[in-house]
C-alpha positions in Angstrom: -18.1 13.9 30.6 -18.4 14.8 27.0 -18.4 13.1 24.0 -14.9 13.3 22.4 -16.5 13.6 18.9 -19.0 16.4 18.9 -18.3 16.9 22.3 -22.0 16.9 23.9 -22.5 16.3 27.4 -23.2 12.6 28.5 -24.5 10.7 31.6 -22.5 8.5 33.1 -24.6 5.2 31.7 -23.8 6.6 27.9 -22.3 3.9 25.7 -23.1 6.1 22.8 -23.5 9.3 22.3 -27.2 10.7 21.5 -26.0 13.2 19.3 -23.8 11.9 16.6 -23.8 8.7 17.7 -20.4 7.8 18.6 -19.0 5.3 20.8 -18.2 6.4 24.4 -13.9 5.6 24.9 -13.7 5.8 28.5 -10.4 3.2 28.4 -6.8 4.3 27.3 -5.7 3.2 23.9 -3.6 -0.7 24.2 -2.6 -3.0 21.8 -5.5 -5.2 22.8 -8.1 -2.8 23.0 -6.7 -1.5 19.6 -6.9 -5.2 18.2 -10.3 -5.4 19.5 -11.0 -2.0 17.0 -9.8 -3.3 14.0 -10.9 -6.9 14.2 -14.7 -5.2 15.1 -14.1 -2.8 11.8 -12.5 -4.8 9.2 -13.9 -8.8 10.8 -17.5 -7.9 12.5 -20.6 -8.9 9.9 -22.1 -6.0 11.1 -19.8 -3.7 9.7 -20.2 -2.1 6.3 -17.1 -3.4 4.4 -18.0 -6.8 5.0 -21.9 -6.7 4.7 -21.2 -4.8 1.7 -19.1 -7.4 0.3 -21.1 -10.4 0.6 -24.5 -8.5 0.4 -22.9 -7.9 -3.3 -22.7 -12.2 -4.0 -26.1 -12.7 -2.0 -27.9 -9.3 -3.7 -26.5 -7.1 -5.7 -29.6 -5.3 -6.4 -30.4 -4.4 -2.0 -27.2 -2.9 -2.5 -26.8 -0.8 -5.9 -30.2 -0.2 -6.4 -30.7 0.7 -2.5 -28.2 3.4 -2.9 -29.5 4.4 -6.4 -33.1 4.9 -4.5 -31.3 6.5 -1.7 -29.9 4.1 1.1 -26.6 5.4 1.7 -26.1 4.5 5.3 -26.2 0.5 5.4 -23.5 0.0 2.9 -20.1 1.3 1.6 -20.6 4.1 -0.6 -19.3 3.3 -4.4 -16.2 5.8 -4.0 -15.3 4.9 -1.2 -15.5 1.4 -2.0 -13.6 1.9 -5.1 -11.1 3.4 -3.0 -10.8 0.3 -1.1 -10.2 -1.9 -3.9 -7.5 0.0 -5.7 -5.7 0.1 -2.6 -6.2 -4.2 -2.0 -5.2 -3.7 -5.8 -2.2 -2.0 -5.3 -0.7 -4.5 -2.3 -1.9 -7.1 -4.8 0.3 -5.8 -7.5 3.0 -5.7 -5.1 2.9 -8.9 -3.6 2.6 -10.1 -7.3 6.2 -7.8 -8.3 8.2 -9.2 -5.2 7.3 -13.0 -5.1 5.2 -13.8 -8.5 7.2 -11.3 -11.3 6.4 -13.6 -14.2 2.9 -14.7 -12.9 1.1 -11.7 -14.7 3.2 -12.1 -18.1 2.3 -15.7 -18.2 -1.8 -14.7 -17.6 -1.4 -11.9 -20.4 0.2 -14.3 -22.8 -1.7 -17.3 -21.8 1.4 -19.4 -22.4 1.5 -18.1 -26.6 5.0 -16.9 -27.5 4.4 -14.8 -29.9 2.3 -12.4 -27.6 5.2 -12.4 -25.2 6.4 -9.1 -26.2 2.5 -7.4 -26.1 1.9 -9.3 -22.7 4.9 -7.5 -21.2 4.3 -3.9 -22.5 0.6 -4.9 -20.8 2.2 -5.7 -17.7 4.4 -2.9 -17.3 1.4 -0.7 -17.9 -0.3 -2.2 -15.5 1.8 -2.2 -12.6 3.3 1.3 -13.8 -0.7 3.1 -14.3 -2.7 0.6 -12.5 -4.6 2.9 -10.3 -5.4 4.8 -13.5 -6.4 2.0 -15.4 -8.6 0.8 -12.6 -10.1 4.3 -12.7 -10.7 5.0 -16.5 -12.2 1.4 -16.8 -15.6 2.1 -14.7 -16.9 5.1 -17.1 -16.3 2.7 -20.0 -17.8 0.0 -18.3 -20.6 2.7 -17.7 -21.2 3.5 -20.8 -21.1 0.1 -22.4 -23.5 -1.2 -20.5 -25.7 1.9 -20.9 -25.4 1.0 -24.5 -26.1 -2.5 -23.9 -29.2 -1.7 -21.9 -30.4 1.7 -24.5 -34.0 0.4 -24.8 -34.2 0.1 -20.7 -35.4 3.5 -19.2 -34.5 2.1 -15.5 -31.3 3.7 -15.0 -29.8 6.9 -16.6 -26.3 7.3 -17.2 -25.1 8.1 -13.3 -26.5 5.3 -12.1 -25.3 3.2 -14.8 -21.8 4.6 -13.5 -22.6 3.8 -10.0 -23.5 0.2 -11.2 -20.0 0.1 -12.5 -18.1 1.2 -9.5 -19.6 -1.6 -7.4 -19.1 -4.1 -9.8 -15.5 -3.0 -10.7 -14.6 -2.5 -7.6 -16.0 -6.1 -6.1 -14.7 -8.2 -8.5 -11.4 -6.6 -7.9 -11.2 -7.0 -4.3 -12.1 -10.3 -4.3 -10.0 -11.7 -7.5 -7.0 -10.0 -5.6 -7.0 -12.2 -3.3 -8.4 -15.2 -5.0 -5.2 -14.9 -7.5 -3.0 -14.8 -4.5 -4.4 -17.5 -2.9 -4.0 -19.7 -5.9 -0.8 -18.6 -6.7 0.6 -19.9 -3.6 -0.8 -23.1 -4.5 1.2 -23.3 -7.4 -1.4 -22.6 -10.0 -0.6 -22.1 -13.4 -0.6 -18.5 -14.2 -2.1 -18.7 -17.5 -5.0 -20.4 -16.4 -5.3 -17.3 -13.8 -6.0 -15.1 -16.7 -8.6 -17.3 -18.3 -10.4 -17.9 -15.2 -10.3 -14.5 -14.4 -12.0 -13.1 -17.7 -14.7 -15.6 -17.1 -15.7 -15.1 -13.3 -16.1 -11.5 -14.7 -18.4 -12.0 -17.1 -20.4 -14.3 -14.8 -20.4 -12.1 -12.0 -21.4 -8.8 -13.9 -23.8 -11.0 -15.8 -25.4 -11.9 -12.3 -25.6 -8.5 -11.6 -27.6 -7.6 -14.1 -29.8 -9.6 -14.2 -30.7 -9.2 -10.8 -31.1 -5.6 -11.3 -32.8 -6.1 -14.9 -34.7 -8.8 -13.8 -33.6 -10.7 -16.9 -34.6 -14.0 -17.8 -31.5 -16.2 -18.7 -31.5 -16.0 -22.5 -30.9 -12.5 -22.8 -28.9 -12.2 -19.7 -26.1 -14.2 -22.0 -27.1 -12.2 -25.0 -26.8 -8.7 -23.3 -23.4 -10.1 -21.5 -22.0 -10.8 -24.8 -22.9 -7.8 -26.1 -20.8 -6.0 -23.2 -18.1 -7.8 -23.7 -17.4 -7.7 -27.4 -17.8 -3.8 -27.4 -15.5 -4.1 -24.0 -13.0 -6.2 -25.7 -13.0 -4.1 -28.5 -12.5 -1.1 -26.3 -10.0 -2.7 -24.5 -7.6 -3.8 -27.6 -7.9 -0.1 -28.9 -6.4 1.2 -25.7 -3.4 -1.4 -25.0 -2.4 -0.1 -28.7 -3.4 3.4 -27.8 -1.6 3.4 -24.5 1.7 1.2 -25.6 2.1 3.8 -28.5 1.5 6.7 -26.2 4.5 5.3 -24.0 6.8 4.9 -26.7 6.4 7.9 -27.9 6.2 10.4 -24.4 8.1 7.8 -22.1 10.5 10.5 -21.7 8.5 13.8 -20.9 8.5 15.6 -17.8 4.5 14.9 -17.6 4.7 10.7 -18.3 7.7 11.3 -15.7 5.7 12.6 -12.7 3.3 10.0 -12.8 5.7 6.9 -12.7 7.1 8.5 -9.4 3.6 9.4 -8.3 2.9 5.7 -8.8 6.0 4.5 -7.2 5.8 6.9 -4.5 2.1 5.1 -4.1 4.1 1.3 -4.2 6.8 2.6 -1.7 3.9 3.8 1.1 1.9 0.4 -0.1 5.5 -1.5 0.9 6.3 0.5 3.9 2.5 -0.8 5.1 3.1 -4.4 4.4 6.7 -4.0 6.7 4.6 -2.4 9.3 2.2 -4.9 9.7 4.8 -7.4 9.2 6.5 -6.1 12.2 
């Protein structure tokens, strides 16, 4: 027999295979065999997703600063992480379009009436570019907090941006489903957006000071740092972004990317149907 993967020859007591180190399938594929598979992937602590996501509460620093110094093999790698979370991101949005569609307007304009009309331009960038937006946000989350941390020779600029990507990509899978969960329960939205702004700030905040090893005091200075120049950033590119879709909403180029994106939304869709199937 031979492994199906590299295809080296095995003995008959192989469970895995010496040479790449693939498990021997000697069964045909079932539905409960297959369950088996994904519950063992996606539900097993020993796999990476999920040791990567809670070694990220327990210690951020094993994990970012173990791949920075060159453990790639115990935990998810950043972009494929990232990966991961835009595409919990992108059911999340869907989920929020089909059974919340006011839920995000009423966290973007935090119940003020006068922001209505800003909140919903935000939204329908959002759920129009999210992936993007998800995207552009961990280089300037990379270079802020390279900035924030200029007179600390630890890190350089990559690894700053590595930083980001776990972070980003963390707080995203978990607030997805967080913000579902509390949605069900009937939770006003605006506090949603409040709430969210602030577990952000306390988790990257944790995060850096474990990797810093900052004392408390100027772990809340440097986090406020980060996030004025973020917020900052952040108000120049809704403006930037709501002007720039006024103005080219009917090109050719702003016109491939919405059905790029909604081509994205329909596979997303067609998955959620599958599995409710």
């Amino acid at each position: 027999m031979n492994c199906k993967n590299c295809h080296t020859e095995l003995s008959k007591q192989d469970d895995y295979c010496k040479n790449c180190g693939g498990k021997v399938i000697r069964n045909r594929l079932t539905f409960r065999n297959l369950f088996e598979h994904i519950s063992e992937t996606f539900f097993n602590y020993d796999n990476k997703i999920l040791r990567t996501v809670i070694d990220l509460f327990k210690k951020p620093e094993v994990v970012i600063g173990g791949y920075i110094s060159g453990v790639r093999k115990r935990y998810v790698n950043p972009i494929s992480f990232v990966a991961l979370s835009l595409t919990v991101g992108g059911l999340y949005m869907l989920i929020l379009n089909k059974y919340f569609p006011n839920a995000m307007i009423e966290m973007s304009s935090a119940g003020v009436e006068q922001q209505e009309v800003i909140a919903k331009e935000m939204v329908i960038i959002m759920q129009t570019y999210y992936s993007f937006v998800m995207i552009l946000l961990i280089p300037f989350y990379a270079i802020i907090s390279r900035l924030v941390f200029v007179n600390r020779k630890e890190y350089n600029f990559t690894e700053h941006l590595v930083m980001a990507m776990f972070m980003m990509a963390q707080f995203s899978l978990v607030s997805s489903f967080l913000n579902i969960t509390l949605l069900v329960l009937h939770l006003p939205s605006s506090i949603l957006g409040s709430a969210s702004i602030f577990l952000q700030m306390v988790y990257f905040g944790y995060c850096y000071k474990r990797l810093y090893k900052l004392s408390i005091p100027s772990c809340i200075l440097k986090l406020l740092f980060f996030f004025g120049i973020l917020l900052v950033i952040m108000i120049l590119c809704v403006i930037l972004g709501i002007i720039m879709a006024l103005l080219f909403k009917d090109s050719a180029f702003m016109q491939d990317i919405i059905e790029a994106q909604k081509a994205t939304i329909e596979a997303q869709k067609a998955a959620m149907e599958a599995v409710k199937q």
